[in-house]
MIDOSE-1310 file (N, C-alpha, C; in nm, 2 decimals, decimal comma, always signed):
residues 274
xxxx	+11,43/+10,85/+6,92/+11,50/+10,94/+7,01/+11,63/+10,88/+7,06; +11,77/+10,94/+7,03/+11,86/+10,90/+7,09/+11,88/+10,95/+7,26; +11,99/+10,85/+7,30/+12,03/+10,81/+7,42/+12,02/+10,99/+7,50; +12,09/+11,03/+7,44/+12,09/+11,19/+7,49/+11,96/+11,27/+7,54
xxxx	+11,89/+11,23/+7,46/+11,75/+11,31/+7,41/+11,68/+11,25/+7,49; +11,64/+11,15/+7,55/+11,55/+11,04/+7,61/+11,62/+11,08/+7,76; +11,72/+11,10/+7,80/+11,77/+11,10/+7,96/+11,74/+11,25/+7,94; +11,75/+11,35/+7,89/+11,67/+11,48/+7,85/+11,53/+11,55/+7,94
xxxx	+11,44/+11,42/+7,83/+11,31/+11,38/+7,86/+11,28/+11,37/+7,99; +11,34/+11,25/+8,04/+11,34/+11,19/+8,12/+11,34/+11,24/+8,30; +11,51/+11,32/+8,26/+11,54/+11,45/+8,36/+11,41/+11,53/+8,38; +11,34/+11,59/+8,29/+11,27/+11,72/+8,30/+11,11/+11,64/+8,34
xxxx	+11,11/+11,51/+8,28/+10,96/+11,45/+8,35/+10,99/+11,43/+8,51; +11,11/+11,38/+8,58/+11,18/+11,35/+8,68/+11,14/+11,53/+8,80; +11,16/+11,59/+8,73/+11,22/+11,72/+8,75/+11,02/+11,76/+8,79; +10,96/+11,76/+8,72/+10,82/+11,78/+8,69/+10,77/+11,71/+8,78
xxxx	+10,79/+11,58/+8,81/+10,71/+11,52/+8,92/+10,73/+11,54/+9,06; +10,87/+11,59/+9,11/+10,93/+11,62/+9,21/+10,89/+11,76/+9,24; +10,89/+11,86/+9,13/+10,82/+11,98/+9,18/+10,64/+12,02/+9,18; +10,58/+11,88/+9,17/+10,45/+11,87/+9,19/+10,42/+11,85/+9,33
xxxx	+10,54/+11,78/+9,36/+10,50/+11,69/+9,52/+10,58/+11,79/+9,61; +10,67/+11,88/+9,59/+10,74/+11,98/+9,67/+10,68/+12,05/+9,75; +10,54/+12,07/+9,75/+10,44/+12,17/+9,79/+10,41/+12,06/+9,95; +10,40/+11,93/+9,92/+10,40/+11,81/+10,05/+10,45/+11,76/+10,09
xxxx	+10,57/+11,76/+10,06/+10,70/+11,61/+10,04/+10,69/+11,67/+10,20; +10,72/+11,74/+10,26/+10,76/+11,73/+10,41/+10,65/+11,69/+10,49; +10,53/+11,70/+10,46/+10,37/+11,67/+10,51/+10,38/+11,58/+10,52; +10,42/+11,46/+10,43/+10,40/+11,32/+10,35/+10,49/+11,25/+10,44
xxxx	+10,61/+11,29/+10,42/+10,75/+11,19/+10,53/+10,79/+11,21/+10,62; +10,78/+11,35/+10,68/+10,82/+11,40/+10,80/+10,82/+11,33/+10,94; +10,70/+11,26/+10,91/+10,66/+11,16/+11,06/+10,67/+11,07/+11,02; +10,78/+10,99/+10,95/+10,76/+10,88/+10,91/+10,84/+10,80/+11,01
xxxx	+10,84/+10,71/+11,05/+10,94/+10,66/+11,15/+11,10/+10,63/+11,09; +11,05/+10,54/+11,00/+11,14/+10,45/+10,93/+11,25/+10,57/+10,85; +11,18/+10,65/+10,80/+11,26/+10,74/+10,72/+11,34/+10,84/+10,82; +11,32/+10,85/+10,95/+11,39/+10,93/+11,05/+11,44/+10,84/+11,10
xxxx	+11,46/+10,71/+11,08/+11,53/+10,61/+11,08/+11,64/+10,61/+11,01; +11,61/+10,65/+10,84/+11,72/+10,65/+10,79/+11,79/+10,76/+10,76; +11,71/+10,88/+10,79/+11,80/+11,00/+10,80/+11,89/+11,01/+10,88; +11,86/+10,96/+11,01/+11,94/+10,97/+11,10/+12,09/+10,86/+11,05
xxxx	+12,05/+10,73/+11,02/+12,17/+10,64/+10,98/+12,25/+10,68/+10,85; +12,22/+10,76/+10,76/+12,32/+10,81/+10,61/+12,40/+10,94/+10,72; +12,31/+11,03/+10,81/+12,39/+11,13/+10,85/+12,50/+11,08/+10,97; +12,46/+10,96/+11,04/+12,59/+10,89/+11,09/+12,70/+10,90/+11,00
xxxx	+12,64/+10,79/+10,93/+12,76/+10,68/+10,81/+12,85/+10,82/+10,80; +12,80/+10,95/+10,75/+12,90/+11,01/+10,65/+12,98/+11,11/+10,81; +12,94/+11,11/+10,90/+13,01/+11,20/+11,01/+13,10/+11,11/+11,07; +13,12/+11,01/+11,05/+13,24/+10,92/+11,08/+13,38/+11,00/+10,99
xxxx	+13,35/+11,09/+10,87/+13,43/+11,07/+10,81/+13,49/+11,22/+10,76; +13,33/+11,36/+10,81/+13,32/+11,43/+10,76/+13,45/+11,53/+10,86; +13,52/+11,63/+10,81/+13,60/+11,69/+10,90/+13,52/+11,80/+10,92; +13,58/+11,88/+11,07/+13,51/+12,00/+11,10/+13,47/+12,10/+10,99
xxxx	+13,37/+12,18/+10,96/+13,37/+12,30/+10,92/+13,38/+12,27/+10,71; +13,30/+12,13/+10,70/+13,34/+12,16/+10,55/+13,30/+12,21/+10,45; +13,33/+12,14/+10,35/+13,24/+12,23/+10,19/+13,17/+12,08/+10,19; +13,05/+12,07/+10,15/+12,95/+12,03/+10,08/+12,87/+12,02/+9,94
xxxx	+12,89/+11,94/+9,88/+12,82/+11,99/+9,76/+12,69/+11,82/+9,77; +12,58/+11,90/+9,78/+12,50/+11,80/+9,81/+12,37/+11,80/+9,68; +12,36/+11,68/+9,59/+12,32/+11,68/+9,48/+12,16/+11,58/+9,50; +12,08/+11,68/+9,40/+11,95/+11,63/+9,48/+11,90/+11,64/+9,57
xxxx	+11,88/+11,78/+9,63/+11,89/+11,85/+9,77/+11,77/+11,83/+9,82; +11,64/+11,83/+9,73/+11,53/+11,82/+9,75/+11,48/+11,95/+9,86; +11,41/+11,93/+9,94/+11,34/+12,06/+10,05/+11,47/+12,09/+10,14; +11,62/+12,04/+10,15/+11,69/+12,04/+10,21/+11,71/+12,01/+10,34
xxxx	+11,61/+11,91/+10,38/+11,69/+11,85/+10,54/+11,79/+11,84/+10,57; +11,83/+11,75/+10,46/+12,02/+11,69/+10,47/+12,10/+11,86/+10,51; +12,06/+11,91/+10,43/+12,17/+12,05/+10,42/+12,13/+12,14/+10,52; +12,02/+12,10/+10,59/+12,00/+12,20/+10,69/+12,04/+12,16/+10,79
xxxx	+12,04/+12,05/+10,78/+12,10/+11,96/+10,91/+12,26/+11,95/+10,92; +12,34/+11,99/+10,82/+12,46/+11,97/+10,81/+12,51/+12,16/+10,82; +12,44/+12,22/+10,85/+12,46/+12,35/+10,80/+12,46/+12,37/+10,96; +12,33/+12,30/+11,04/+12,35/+12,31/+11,14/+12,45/+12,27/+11,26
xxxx	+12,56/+12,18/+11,20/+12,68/+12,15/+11,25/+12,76/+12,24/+11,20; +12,77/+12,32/+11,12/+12,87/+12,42/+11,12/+12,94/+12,43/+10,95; +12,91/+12,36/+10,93/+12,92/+12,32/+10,76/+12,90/+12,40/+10,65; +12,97/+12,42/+10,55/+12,88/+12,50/+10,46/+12,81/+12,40/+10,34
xxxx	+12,75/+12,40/+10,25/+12,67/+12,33/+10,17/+12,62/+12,40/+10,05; +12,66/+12,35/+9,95/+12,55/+12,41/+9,82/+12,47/+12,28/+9,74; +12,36/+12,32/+9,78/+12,23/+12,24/+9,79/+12,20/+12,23/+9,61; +12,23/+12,16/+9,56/+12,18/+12,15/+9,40/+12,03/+12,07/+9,37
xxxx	+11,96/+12,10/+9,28/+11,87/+11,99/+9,28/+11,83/+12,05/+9,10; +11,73/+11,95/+9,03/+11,72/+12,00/+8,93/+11,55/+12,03/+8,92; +11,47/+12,02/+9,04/+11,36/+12,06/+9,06/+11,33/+12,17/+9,16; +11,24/+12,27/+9,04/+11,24/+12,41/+9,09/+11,16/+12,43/+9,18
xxxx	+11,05/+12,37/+9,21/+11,00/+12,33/+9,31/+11,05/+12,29/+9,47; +11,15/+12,21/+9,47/+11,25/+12,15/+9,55/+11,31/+12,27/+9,61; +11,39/+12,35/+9,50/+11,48/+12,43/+9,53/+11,35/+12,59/+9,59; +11,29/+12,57/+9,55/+11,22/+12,67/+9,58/+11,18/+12,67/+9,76
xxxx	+11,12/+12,58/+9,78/+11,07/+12,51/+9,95/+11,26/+12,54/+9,99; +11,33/+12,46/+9,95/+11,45/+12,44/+10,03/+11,51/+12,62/+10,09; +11,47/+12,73/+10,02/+11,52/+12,86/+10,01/+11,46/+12,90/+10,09; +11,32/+12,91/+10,09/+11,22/+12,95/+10,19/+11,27/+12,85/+10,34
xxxx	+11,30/+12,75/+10,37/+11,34/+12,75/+10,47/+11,50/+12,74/+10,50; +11,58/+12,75/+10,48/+11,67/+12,83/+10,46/+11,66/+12,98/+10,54; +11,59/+13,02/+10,44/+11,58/+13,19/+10,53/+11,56/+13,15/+10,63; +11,40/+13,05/+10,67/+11,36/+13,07/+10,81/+11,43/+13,05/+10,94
xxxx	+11,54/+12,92/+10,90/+11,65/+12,90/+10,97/+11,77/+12,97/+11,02; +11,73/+13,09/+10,94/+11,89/+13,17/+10,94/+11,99/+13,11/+10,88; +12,04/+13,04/+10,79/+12,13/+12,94/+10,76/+12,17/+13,02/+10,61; +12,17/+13,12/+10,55/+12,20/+13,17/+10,43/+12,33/+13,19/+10,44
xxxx	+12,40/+13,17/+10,53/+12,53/+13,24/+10,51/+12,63/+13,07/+10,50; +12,53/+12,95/+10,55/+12,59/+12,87/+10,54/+12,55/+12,74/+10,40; +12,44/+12,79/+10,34/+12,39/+12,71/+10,26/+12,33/+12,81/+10,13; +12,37/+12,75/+10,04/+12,41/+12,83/+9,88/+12,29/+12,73/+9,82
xxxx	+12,24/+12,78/+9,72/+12,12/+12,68/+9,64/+12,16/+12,71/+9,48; +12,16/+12,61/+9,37/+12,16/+12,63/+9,24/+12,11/+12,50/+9,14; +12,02/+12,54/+9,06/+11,93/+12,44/+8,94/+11,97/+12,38/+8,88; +12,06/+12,27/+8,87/+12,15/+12,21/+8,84/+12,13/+12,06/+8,75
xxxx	+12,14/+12,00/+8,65/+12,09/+11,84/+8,66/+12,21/+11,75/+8,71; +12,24/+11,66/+8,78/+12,37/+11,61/+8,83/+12,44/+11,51/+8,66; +12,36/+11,55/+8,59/+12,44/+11,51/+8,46/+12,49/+11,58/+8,37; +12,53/+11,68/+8,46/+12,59/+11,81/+8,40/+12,66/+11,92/+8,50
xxxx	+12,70/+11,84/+8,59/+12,78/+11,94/+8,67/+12,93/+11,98/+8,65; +12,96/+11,95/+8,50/+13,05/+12,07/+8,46/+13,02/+12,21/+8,44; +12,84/+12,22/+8,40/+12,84/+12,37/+8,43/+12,82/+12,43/+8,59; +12,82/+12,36/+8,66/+12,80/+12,41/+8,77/+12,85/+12,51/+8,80
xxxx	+12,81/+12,70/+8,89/+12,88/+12,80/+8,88/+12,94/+12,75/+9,01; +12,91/+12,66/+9,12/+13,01/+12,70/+9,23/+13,07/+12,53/+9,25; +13,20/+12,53/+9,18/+13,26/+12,40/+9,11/+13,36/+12,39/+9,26; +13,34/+12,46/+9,39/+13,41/+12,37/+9,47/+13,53/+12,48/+9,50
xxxx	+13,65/+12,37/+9,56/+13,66/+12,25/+9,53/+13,57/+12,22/+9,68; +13,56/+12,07/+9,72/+13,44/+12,04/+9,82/+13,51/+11,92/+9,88; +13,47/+11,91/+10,00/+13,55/+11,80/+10,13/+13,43/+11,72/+10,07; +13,32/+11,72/+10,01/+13,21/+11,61/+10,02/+13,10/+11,59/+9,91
xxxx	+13,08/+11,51/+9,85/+12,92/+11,52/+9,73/+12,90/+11,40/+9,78; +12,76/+11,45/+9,78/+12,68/+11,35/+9,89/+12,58/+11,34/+9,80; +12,48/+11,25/+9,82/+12,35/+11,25/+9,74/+12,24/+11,13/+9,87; +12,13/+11,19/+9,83/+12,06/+11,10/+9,97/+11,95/+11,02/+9,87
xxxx	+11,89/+10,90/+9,96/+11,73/+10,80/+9,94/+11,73/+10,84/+9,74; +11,84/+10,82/+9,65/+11,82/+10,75/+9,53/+11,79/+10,87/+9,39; +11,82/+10,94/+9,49/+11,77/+11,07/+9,36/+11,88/+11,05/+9,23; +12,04/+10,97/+9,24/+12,09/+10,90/+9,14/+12,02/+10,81/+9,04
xxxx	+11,93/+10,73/+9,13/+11,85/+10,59/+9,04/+11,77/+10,72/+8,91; +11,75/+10,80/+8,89/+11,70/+10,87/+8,80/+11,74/+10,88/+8,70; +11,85/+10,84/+8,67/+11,95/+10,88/+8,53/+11,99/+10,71/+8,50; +12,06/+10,70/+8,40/+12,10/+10,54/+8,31/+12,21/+10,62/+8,28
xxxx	+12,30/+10,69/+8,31/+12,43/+10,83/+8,33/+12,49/+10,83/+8,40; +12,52/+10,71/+8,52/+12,54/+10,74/+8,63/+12,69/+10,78/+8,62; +12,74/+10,68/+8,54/+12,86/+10,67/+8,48/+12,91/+10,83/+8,49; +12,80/+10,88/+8,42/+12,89/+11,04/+8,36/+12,83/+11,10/+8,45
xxxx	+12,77/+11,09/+8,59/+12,76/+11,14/+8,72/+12,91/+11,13/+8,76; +12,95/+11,06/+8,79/+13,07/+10,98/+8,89/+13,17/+11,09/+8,80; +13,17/+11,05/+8,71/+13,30/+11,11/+8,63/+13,35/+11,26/+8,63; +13,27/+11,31/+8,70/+13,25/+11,47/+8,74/+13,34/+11,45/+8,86
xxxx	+13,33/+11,37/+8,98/+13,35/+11,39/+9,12/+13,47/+11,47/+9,13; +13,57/+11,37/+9,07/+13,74/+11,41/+9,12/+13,75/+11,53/+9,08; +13,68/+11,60/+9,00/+13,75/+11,76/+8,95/+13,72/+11,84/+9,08; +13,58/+11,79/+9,10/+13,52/+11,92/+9,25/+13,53/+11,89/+9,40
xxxx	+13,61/+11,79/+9,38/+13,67/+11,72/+9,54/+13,81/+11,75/+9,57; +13,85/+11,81/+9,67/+13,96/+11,84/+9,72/+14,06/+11,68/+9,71; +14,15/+11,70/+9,71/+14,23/+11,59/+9,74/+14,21/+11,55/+9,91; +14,20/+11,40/+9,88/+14,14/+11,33/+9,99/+13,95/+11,33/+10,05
xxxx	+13,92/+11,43/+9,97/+13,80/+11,45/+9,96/+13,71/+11,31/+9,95; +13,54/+11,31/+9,99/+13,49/+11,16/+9,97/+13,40/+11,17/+9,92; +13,28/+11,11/+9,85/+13,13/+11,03/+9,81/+13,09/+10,97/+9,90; +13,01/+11,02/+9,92/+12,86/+10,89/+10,01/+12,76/+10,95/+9,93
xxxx	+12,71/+10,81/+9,86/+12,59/+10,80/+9,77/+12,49/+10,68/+9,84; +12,34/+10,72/+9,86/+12,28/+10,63/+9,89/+12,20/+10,61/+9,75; +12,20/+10,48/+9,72/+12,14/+10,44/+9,62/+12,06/+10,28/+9,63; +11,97/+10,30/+9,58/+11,90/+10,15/+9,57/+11,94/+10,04/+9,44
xxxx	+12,01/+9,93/+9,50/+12,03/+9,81/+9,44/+11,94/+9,76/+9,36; +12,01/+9,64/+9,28/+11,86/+9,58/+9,18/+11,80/+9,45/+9,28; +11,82/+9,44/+9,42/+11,74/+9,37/+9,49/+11,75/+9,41/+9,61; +11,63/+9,41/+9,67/+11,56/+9,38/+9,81/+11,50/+9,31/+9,84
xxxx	+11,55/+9,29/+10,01/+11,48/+9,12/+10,03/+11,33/+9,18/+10,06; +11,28/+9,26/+10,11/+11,16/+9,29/+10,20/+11,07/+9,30/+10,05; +11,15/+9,35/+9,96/+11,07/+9,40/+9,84/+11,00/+9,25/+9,77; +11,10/+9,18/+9,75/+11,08/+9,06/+9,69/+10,97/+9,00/+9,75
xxxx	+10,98/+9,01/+9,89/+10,86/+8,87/+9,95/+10,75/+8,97/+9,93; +10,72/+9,07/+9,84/+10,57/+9,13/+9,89/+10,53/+9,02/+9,76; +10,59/+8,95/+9,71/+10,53/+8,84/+9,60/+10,45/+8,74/+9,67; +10,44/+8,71/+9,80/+10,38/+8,63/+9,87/+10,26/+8,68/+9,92
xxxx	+10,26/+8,82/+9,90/+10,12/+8,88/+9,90/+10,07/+8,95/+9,77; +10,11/+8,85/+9,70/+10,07/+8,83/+9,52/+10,10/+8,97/+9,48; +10,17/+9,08/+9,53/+10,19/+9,22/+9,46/+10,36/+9,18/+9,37; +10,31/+9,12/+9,28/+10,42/+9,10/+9,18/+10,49/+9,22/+9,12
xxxx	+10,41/+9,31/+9,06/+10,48/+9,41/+9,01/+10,57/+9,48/+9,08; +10,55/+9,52/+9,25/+10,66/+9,56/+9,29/+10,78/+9,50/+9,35; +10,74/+9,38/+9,36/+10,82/+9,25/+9,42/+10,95/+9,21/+9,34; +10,90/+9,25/+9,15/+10,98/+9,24/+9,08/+11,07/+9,34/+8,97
xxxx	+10,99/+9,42/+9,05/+11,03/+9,55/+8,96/+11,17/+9,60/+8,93; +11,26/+9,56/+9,03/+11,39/+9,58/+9,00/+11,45/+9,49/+8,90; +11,40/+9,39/+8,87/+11,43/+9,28/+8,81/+11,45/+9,34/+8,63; +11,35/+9,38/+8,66/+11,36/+9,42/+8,51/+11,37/+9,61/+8,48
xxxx	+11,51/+9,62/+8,52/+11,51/+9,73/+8,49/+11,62/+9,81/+8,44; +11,68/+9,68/+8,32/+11,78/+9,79/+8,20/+11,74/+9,87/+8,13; +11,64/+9,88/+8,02/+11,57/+9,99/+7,97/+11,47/+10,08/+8,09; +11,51/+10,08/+8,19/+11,43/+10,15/+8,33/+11,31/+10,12/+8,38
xxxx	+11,30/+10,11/+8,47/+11,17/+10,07/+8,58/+11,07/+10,22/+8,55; +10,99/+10,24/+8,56/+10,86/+10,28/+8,54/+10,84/+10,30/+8,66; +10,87/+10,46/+8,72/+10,76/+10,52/+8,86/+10,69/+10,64/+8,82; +10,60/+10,63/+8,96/+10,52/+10,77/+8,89/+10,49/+10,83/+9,06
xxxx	+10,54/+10,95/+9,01/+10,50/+11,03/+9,13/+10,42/+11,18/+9,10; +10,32/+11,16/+9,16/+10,18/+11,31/+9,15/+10,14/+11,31/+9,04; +10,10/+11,16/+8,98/+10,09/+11,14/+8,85/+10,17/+11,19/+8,71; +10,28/+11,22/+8,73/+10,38/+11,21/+8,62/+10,52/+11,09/+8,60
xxxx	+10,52/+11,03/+8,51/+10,57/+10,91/+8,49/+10,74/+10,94/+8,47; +10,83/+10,86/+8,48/+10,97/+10,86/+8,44/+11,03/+10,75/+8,49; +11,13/+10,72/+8,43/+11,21/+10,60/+8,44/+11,34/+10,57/+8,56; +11,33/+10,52/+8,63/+11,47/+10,45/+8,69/+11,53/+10,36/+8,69
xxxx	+11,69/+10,33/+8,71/+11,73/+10,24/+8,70/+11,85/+10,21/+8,85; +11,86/+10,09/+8,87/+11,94/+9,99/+8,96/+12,07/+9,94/+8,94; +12,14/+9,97/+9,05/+12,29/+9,98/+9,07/+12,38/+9,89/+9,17; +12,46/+9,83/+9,14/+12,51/+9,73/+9,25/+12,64/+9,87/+9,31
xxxx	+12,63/+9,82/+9,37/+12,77/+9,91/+9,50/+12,91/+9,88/+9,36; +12,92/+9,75/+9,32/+13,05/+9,71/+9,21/+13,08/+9,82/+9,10; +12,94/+9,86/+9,05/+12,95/+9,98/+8,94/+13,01/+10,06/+8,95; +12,99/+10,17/+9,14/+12,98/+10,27/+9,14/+13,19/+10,28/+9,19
xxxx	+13,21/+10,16/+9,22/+13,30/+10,10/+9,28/+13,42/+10,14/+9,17; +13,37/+10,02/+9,01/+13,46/+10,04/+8,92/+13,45/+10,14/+8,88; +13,35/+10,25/+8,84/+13,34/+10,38/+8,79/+13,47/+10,49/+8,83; +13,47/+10,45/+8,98/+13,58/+10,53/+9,06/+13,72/+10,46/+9,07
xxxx	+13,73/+10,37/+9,06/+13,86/+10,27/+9,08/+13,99/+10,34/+9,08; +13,99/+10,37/+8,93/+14,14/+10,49/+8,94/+14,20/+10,62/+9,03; +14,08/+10,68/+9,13/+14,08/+10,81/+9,15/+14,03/+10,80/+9,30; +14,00/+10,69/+9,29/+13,94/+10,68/+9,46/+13,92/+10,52/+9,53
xxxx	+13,92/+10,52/+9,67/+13,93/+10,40/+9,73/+13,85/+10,37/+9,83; +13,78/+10,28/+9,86/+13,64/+10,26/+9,91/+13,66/+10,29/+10,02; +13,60/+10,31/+10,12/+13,60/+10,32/+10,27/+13,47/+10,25/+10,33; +13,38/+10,24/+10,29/+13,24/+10,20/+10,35/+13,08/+10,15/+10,24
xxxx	+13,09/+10,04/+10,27/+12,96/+10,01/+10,17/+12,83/+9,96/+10,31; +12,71/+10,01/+10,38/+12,62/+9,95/+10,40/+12,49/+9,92/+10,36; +12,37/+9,83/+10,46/+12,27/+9,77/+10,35/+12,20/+9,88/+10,44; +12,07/+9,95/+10,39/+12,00/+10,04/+10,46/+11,85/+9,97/+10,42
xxxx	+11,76/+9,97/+10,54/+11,66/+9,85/+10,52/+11,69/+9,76/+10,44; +11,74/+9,68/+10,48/+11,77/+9,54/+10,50/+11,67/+9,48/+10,57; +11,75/+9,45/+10,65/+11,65/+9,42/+10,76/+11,56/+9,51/+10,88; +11,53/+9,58/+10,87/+11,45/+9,68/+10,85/+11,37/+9,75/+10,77
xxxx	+11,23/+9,71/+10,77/+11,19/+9,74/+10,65/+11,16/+9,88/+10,57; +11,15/+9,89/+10,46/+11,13/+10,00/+10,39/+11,03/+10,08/+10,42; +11,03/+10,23/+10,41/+10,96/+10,32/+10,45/+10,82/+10,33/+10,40; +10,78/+10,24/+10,27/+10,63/+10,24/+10,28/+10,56/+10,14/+10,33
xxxx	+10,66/+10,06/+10,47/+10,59/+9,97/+10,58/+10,55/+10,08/+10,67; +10,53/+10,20/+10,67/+10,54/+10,36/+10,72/+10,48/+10,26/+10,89; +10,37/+10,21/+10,87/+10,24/+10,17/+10,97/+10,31/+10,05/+11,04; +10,44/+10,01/+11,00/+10,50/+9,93/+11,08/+10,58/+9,94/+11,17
xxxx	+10,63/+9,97/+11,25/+10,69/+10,06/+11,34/+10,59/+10,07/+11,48; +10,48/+10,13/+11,42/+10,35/+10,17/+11,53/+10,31/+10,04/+11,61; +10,24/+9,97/+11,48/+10,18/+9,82/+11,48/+10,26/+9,75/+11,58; +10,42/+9,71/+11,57/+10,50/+9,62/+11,59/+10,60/+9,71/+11,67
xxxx	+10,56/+9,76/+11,78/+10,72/+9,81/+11,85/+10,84/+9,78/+11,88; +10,79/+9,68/+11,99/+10,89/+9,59/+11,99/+11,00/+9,48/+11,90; +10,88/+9,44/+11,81/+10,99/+9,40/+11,69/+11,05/+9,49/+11,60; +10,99/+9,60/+11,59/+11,06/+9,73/+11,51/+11,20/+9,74/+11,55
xxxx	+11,20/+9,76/+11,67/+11,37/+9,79/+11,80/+11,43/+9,67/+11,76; +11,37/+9,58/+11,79/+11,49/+9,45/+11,73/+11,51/+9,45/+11,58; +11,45/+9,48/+11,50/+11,47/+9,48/+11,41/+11,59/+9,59/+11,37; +11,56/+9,68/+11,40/+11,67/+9,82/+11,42/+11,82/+9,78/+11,47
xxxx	+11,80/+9,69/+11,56/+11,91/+9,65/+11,61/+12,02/+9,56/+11,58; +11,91/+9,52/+11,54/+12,00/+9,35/+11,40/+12,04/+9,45/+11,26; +11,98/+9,48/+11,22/+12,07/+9,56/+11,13/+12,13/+9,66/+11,14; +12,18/+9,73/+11,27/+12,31/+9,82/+11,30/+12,41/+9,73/+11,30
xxxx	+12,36/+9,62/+11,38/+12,47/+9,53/+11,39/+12,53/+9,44/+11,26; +12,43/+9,42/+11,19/+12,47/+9,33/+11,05/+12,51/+9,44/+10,92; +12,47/+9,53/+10,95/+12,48/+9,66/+10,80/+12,58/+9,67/+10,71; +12,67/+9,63/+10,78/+12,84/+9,60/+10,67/+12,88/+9,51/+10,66
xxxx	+12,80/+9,36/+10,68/+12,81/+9,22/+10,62/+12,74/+9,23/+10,50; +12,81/+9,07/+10,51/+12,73/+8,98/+10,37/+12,63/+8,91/+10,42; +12,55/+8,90/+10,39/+12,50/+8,95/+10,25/+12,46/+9,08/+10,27; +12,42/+9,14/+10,36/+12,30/+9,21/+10,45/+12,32/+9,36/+10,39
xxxx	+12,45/+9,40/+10,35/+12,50/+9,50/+10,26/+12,47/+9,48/+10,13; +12,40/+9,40/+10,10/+12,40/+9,40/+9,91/+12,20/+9,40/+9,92; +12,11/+9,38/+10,03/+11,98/+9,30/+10,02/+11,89/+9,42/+10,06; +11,94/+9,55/+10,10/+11,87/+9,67/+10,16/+11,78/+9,74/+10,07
xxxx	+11,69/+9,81/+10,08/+11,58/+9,89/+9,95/+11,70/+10,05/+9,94; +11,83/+10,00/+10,00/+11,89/+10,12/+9,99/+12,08/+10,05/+9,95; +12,14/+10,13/+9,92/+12,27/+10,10/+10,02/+12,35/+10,24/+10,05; +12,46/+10,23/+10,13/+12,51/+10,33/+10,16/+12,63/+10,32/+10,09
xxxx	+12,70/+10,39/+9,99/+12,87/+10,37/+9,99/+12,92/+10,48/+10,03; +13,08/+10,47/+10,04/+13,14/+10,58/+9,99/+13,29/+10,54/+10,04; +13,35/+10,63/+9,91/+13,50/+10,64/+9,90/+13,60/+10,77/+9,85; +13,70/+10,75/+9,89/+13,76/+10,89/+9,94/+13,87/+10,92/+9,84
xx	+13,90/+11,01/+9,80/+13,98/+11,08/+9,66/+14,09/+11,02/+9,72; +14,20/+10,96/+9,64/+14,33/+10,93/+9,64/+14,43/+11,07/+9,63
């Protein structure tokens, strides 16, 4: 199976697993601390930079929080995702919010958003929590941006690195496989969600950096759990309150150092059209 044909696969197994779990996904995270932790910190990072009233094109929309939440600032948004499932939940609430006039939905794979029907142009393409890490394409993700970005227009992509520190020490509680799993993952890491399998792969902030170099210029790289740990510490937060807040608080403060920006189970970038 060539290179083509395998990210294909891959997409539609990807696509298949996400619309198994669409029926829960808000059941599942919704109370999660950590993750309303980090919703809240990607929807900071990018309102530092967003201007009033913009265009959106938000890839990997999933049930659409992000887009409801930005729709509810005044924003407009077309919510892409390549799981029908996804897109289906995101529509139904949509209506219930009243938000149709501000948020547009279309089935899309982000490794093909030259067919896209509503090509922009857009103040923003955003992507949230890694729905990138799904393709070994990222390259011919990026390469789309500048056409559907206004001039001066930006990216904020959160994506997961090939290391975490929180991840690494679960080796000391002998869970190797996940401790190391980024380690090995040029021909892609192996996840499975609602029991269907597909491949991801891991990205330094430098990739996404050189990808864009010619057409755009960085504005912001942070580490997101870093030092705060990752959202399947879910029960950590409760357990540990007070060290949770401190913890929360060392990494607002550290999030755009070194190392502390390269070590997160996340990172945040983004940079803005020339």
């Amino acid at each position: 199976m060539n290179n083509s044909s395998s990210n294909i696969v891959n997409e539609q197994n990807a696509a298949d697993a996400f619309t198994k779990q669409s029926a829960i996904f808000d059941e599942l995270y919704s109370s999660n601390i950590i993750i309303q932790y980090k919703r809240a910190r990607v929807r900071n990072h990018i309102e530092k930079y967003l201007p009033p009233s913009s265009n959106i094109l938000e890839l990997n929309a999933g049930t659409g929080e992000d887009a409801i939440y930005f729709a509810g600032q005044n924003h407009s948004v077309h919510a892409t995702d390549i799981s029908t499932g996804m897109q289906l939940n995101l529509k139904e609430k949509v209506r219930a919010a009243g938000l149709n006039k501000l948020i547009t939905t279309e089935i899309c794979s982000f490794t093909q958003l030259e067919q896209l029907e509503n090509k922009g142009p857009y103040d923003l393409i955003f992507s949230n929590f890694a729905g990138l890490n799904c393709t070994h394409q990222l390259n011919k993700v990026i390469s789309s941006f500048s056409s559907l970005l206004k001039p001066g227009g930006f990216v904020t992509l959160v994506i997961m690195p090939g290391f975490c520190l929180w991840e690494t020490l679960l080796a000391f509680r002998g869970n190797f496989k996940t401790a190391f799993r980024r380690f090995k993952s040029k021909n892609g890491t192996s996840a499975n969600v609602e029991g269907v399998k597909f491949l991801c792969w891991y990205y330094r902030p430098s990739y996404i950096i050189n990808c864009l170099k010619k057409d755009f210029k960085v504005l912001s790289v942070e580490g997101l759990c870093t030092i705060v740990p990752p959202s399947y510490f879910e029960n950590f937060p409760r357990k540990h309150v007070r060290l949770y807040n401190r913890l929360v608080l060392l990494e607002n403060k550290f999030k755009g150092t070194w190392p502390w920006k390269y070590m997160g189970d996340y990172f945040i970038i983004s940079l803005q059209k020339n």
